[in-house]
C-alpha positions in Angstrom: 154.0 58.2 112.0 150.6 58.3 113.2 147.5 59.0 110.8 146.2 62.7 111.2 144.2 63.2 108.0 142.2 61.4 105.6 141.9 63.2 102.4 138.8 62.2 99.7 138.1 62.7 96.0 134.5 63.4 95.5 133.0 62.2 92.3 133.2 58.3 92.2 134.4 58.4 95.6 132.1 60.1 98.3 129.1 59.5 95.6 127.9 57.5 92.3 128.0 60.8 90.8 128.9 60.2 87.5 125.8 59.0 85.7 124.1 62.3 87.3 127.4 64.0 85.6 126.7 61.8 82.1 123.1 63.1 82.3 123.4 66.9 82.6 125.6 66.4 79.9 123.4 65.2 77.5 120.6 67.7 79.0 123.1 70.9 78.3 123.6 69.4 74.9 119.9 69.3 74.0 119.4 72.9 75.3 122.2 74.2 72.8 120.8 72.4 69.9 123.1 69.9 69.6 122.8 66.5 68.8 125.4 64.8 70.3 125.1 62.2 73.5 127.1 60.3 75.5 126.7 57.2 76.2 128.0 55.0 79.0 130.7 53.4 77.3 131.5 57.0 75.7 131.6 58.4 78.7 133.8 55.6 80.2 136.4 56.5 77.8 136.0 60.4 78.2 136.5 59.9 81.9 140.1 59.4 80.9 140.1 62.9 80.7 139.5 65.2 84.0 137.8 67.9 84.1 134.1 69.0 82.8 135.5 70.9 81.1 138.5 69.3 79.5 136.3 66.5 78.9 134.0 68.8 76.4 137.4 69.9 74.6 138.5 66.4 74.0 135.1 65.5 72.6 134.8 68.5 70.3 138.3 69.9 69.8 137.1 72.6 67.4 134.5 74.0 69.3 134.4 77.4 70.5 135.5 78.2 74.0 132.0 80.2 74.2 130.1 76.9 73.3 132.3 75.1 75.7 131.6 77.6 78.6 128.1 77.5 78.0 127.7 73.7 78.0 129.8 73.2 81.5 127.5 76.2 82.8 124.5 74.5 81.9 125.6 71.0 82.8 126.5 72.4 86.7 123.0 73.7 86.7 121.6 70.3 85.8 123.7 68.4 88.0 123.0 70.9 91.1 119.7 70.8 90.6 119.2 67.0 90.0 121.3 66.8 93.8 119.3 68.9 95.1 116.5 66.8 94.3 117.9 63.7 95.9 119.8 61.5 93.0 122.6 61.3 95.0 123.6 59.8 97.9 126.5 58.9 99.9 128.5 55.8 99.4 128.5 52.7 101.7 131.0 53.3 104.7 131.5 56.9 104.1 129.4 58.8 106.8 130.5 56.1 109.3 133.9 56.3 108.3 134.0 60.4 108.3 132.4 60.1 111.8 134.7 57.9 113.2 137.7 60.4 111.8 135.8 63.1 113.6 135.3 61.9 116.7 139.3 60.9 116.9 140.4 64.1 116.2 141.4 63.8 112.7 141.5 66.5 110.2 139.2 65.7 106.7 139.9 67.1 103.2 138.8 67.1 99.6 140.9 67.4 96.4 139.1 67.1 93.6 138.4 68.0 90.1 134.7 69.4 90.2 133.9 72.3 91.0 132.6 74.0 94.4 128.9 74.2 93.4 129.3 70.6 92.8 130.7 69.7 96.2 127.9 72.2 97.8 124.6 70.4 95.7 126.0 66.9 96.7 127.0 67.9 100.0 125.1 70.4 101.2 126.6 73.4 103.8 126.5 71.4 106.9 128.0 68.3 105.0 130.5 70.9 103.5 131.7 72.3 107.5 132.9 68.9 108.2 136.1 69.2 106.2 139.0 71.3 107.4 140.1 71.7 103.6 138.7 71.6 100.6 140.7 72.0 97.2 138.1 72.1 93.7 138.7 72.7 90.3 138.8 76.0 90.3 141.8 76.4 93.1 144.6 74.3 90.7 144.9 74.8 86.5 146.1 70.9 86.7 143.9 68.2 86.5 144.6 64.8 88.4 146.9 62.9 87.6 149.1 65.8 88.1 149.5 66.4 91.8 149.0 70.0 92.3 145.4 69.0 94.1 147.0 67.3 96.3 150.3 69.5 97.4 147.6 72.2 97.6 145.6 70.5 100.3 148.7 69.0 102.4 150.0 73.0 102.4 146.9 73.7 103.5 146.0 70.9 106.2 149.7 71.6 107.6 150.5 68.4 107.0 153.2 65.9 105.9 152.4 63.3 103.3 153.2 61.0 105.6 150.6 62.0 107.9 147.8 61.1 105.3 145.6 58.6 103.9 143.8 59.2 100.6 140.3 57.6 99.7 140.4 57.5 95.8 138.4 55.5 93.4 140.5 56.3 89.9 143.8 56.0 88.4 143.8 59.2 87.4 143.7 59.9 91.5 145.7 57.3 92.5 148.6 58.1 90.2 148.4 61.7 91.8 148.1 61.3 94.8 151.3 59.0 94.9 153.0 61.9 93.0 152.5 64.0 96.2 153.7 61.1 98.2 150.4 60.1 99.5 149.6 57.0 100.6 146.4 55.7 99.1 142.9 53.7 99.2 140.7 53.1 96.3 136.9 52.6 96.7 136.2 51.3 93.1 133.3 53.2 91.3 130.5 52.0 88.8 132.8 53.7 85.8 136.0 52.8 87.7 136.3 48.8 88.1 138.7 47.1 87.0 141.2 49.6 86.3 144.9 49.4 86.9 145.2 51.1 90.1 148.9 50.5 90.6 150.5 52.1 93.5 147.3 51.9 96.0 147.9 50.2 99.2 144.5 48.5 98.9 141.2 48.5 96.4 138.4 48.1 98.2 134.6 47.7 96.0 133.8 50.2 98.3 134.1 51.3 102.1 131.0 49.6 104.2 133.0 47.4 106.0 135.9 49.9 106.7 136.9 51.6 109.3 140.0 53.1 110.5 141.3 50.7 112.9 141.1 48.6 109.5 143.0 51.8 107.3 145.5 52.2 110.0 146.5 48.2 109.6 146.9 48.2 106.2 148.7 51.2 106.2 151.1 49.8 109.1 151.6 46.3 106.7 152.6 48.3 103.9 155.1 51.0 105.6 156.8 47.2 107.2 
Protein backbone atom coordinates (compact mmCIF):
# COMPACT_ATOMS: atom_id res chain seq x y z
CA UNK A 1 0.00 0.00 0.00
CA UNK A 2 1.42 3.09 -0.97
CA UNK A 3 2.52 5.90 1.69
CA UNK A 4 -0.13 8.82 1.80
CA UNK A 5 0.72 10.43 5.13
CA UNK A 6 3.40 11.11 7.41
CA UNK A 7 2.25 11.81 10.82
CA UNK A 8 4.89 13.81 13.54
CA UNK A 9 5.07 14.17 17.27
CA UNK A 10 6.25 17.57 18.06
CA UNK A 11 8.31 18.00 21.25
CA UNK A 12 11.57 15.99 20.78
CA UNK A 13 10.69 15.32 17.38
CA UNK A 14 10.09 18.43 15.09
CA UNK A 15 12.29 20.46 17.78
CA UNK A 16 14.86 20.20 20.88
CA UNK A 17 12.07 21.55 22.82
CA UNK A 18 12.43 20.07 25.91
CA UNK A 19 15.09 22.02 27.74
CA UNK A 20 12.93 25.29 26.71
CA UNK A 21 10.01 22.94 28.43
CA UNK A 22 12.60 22.18 31.64
CA UNK A 23 13.22 25.96 31.79
CA UNK A 24 9.64 27.53 32.00
CA UNK A 25 9.31 25.06 34.42
CA UNK A 26 11.59 26.18 36.79
CA UNK A 27 10.68 29.91 35.80
CA UNK A 28 6.73 29.16 36.75
CA UNK A 29 8.06 27.70 39.88
CA UNK A 30 10.06 30.78 41.00
CA UNK A 31 6.98 33.06 40.20
CA UNK A 32 4.73 30.95 42.65
CA UNK A 33 7.24 30.97 45.40
CA UNK A 34 8.29 27.71 45.20
CA UNK A 35 11.45 26.33 45.62
CA UNK A 36 11.61 23.38 43.78
CA UNK A 37 13.68 22.78 40.27
CA UNK A 38 14.23 20.41 37.92
CA UNK A 39 17.05 19.36 36.87
CA UNK A 40 18.11 17.48 33.74
CA UNK A 41 18.31 14.14 35.12
CA UNK A 42 14.97 14.98 37.04
CA UNK A 43 13.42 15.90 34.22
CA UNK A 44 14.69 12.82 32.28
CA UNK A 45 12.79 10.68 34.66
CA UNK A 46 9.60 12.97 34.73
CA UNK A 47 9.51 12.69 30.99
CA UNK A 48 8.30 9.18 31.69
CA UNK A 49 5.19 10.86 32.35
CA UNK A 50 3.24 12.84 29.42
CA UNK A 51 1.75 15.60 29.73
CA UNK A 52 2.66 19.24 31.39
CA UNK A 53 0.45 18.73 33.30
CA UNK A 54 0.54 15.17 34.45
CA UNK A 55 4.06 15.65 34.88
CA UNK A 56 3.41 18.43 37.72
CA UNK A 57 0.92 15.80 39.43
CA UNK A 58 3.54 13.14 39.56
CA UNK A 59 6.03 15.53 41.02
CA UNK A 60 3.79 16.94 43.73
CA UNK A 61 0.91 14.51 44.20
CA UNK A 62 -0.61 16.60 46.97
CA UNK A 63 -0.73 19.74 45.37
CA UNK A 64 -3.79 21.55 44.65
CA UNK A 65 -5.34 21.34 41.25
CA UNK A 66 -5.33 25.36 41.51
CA UNK A 67 -1.48 25.38 42.04
CA UNK A 68 -1.19 22.92 39.34
CA UNK A 69 -3.28 25.00 36.79
CA UNK A 70 -1.48 27.98 37.59
CA UNK A 71 2.00 26.48 37.09
CA UNK A 72 1.23 24.81 33.47
CA UNK A 73 -0.40 28.37 32.68
CA UNK A 74 2.57 30.09 33.53
CA UNK A 75 5.01 27.60 32.14
CA UNK A 76 3.05 27.86 28.44
CA UNK A 77 3.61 31.55 28.75
CA UNK A 78 7.29 31.12 29.29
CA UNK A 79 7.81 28.59 26.77
CA UNK A 80 5.68 30.69 24.05
CA UNK A 81 7.36 33.51 24.73
CA UNK A 82 11.00 32.08 24.91
CA UNK A 83 9.83 30.62 21.03
CA UNK A 84 8.88 33.42 20.03
CA UNK A 85 12.16 34.83 20.78
CA UNK A 86 14.01 32.32 18.71
CA UNK A 87 15.22 29.28 21.21
CA UNK A 88 13.89 26.99 19.01
CA UNK A 89 14.42 25.69 15.89
CA UNK A 90 13.73 22.97 13.61
CA UNK A 91 15.46 19.62 13.65
CA UNK A 92 17.95 18.45 10.91
CA UNK A 93 16.03 16.93 7.92
CA UNK A 94 12.68 18.13 8.96
CA UNK A 95 11.80 21.13 6.64
CA UNK A 96 13.40 19.18 3.69
CA UNK A 97 11.72 16.20 4.53
CA UNK A 98 8.01 18.10 5.04
CA UNK A 99 8.77 19.68 1.67
CA UNK A 100 9.47 16.83 -0.17
CA UNK A 101 5.96 15.25 1.43
CA UNK A 102 4.44 18.37 0.10
CA UNK A 103 5.39 18.60 -3.10
CA UNK A 104 4.33 14.58 -3.66
CA UNK A 105 1.08 15.10 -2.62
CA UNK A 106 1.09 13.72 0.69
CA UNK A 107 -1.01 14.65 3.56
CA UNK A 108 1.06 15.84 7.01
CA UNK A 109 -0.21 15.51 10.64
CA UNK A 110 0.62 16.10 14.29
CA UNK A 111 -0.34 14.04 17.34
CA UNK A 112 1.00 15.12 20.22
CA UNK A 113 0.79 15.77 23.83
CA UNK A 114 1.36 19.69 24.08
CA UNK A 115 -0.85 21.86 23.77
CA UNK A 116 -1.96 24.15 20.60
CA UNK A 117 -0.30 27.37 21.93
CA UNK A 118 2.77 25.28 21.99
CA UNK A 119 2.63 24.01 18.44
CA UNK A 120 1.62 27.77 17.28
CA UNK A 121 4.95 29.59 19.41
CA UNK A 122 7.23 26.80 17.85
CA UNK A 123 5.67 26.81 14.69
CA UNK A 124 4.24 29.81 13.90
CA UNK A 125 0.69 30.14 11.63
CA UNK A 126 2.27 29.66 8.32
CA UNK A 127 4.34 26.72 9.65
CA UNK A 128 1.03 25.53 11.37
CA UNK A 129 -1.11 25.64 7.50
CA UNK A 130 1.19 23.01 6.31
CA UNK A 131 -0.44 20.19 8.18
CA UNK A 132 -3.78 18.79 7.07
CA UNK A 133 -4.35 17.60 10.85
CA UNK A 134 -3.29 18.43 13.87
CA UNK A 135 -4.32 16.50 17.20
CA UNK A 136 -2.84 18.43 20.79
CA UNK A 137 -3.42 17.79 24.15
CA UNK A 138 -6.39 19.26 24.64
CA UNK A 139 -8.37 17.18 21.75
CA UNK A 140 -7.68 13.47 23.64
CA UNK A 141 -7.96 12.98 27.86
CA UNK A 142 -5.12 10.09 27.13
CA UNK A 143 -1.73 10.74 27.12
CA UNK A 144 0.76 8.62 24.74
CA UNK A 145 1.31 5.64 25.19
CA UNK A 146 -2.27 5.14 24.92
CA UNK A 147 -3.29 5.49 21.33
CA UNK A 148 -6.28 7.71 21.29
CA UNK A 149 -3.73 10.61 19.61
CA UNK A 150 -3.24 8.69 17.12
CA UNK A 151 -6.83 6.90 16.12
CA UNK A 152 -7.91 10.58 16.37
CA UNK A 153 -5.68 11.85 13.65
CA UNK A 154 -6.07 8.64 11.19
CA UNK A 155 -10.21 9.40 11.56
CA UNK A 156 -9.39 12.55 10.74
CA UNK A 157 -6.69 12.34 7.81
CA UNK A 158 -9.24 9.58 6.30
CA UNK A 159 -6.80 7.29 6.40
CA UNK A 160 -5.87 3.61 7.06
CA UNK A 161 -3.00 2.78 9.35
CA UNK A 162 -1.52 1.29 6.68
CA UNK A 163 -1.36 4.26 4.73
CA UNK A 164 1.04 6.02 7.36
CA UNK A 165 4.36 6.55 8.54
CA UNK A 166 5.03 8.07 11.98
CA UNK A 167 8.15 10.22 12.88
CA UNK A 168 8.50 9.73 16.77
CA UNK A 169 11.39 10.21 18.95
CA UNK A 170 10.01 8.43 22.38
CA UNK A 171 8.80 5.21 23.63
CA UNK A 172 6.10 6.56 25.09
CA UNK A 173 5.23 7.48 21.09
CA UNK A 174 6.46 4.62 19.64
CA UNK A 175 4.56 2.21 21.90
CA UNK A 176 1.31 4.31 20.80
CA UNK A 177 1.57 4.65 17.74
CA UNK A 178 2.01 0.81 17.19
CA UNK A 179 -1.17 0.49 19.34
CA UNK A 180 -3.02 2.23 16.46
CA UNK A 181 -1.31 0.05 14.00
CA UNK A 182 1.07 2.59 12.76
CA UNK A 183 4.12 1.99 11.36
CA UNK A 184 6.92 3.99 12.89
CA UNK A 185 10.33 6.06 12.68
CA UNK A 186 12.16 7.45 15.60
CA UNK A 187 14.42 10.46 15.43
CA UNK A 188 16.20 10.13 18.85
CA UNK A 189 16.08 13.31 21.06
CA UNK A 190 18.65 14.92 23.52
CA UNK A 191 16.34 13.36 26.61
CA UNK A 192 15.47 10.39 24.40
CA UNK A 193 18.76 8.29 23.45
CA UNK A 194 19.15 5.20 24.22
CA UNK A 195 15.78 4.22 25.07
CA UNK A 196 14.17 0.93 24.20
CA UNK A 197 12.26 1.84 21.23
CA UNK A 198 10.92 -1.62 20.47
CA UNK A 199 8.55 -1.93 17.72
CA UNK A 200 10.03 1.10 15.38
CA UNK A 201 10.98 0.04 11.96
CA UNK A 202 14.09 2.17 12.29
CA UNK A 203 15.95 4.78 14.89
CA UNK A 204 17.52 7.27 13.30
CA UNK A 205 19.85 10.13 15.61
CA UNK A 206 17.90 12.26 13.66
CA UNK A 207 16.44 13.00 10.04
CA UNK A 208 19.20 15.07 7.94
CA UNK A 209 20.04 12.52 5.80
CA UNK A 210 16.43 11.24 5.21
CA UNK A 211 14.20 11.50 2.80
CA UNK A 212 11.29 9.65 1.59
CA UNK A 213 12.59 7.56 -1.14
CA UNK A 214 14.77 6.38 1.94
CA UNK A 215 11.27 5.98 4.47
CA UNK A 216 9.48 4.29 1.73
CA UNK A 217 12.48 1.52 1.47
CA UNK A 218 12.63 0.79 4.88
CA UNK A 219 9.09 0.62 5.11
CA UNK A 220 8.98 -1.81 1.97
CA UNK A 221 11.97 -4.17 3.88
CA UNK A 222 9.91 -4.41 6.87
CA UNK A 223 6.22 -5.07 5.32
CA UNK A 224 8.54 -8.23 3.14
Amino acid sequence: MSLAALIFDVDGTLAETEEVHRESFNHAFVENGLDWHWDRPLYRDLLKVAGGRERLRAFAPDASDALIAALHAAKTAHYTRMASEGALSLRPGILPLIAQARAEGLKLALATTTSRANIAALLGAKRCDWFDVVVSGEDTPKKKPDPSVYHMVLERLGLPARQCLVIEDSAHGVQAARAAGLDVVVSESVYTGGDDFTGALVVYPDLGSVDLDRLRRVRAAARG
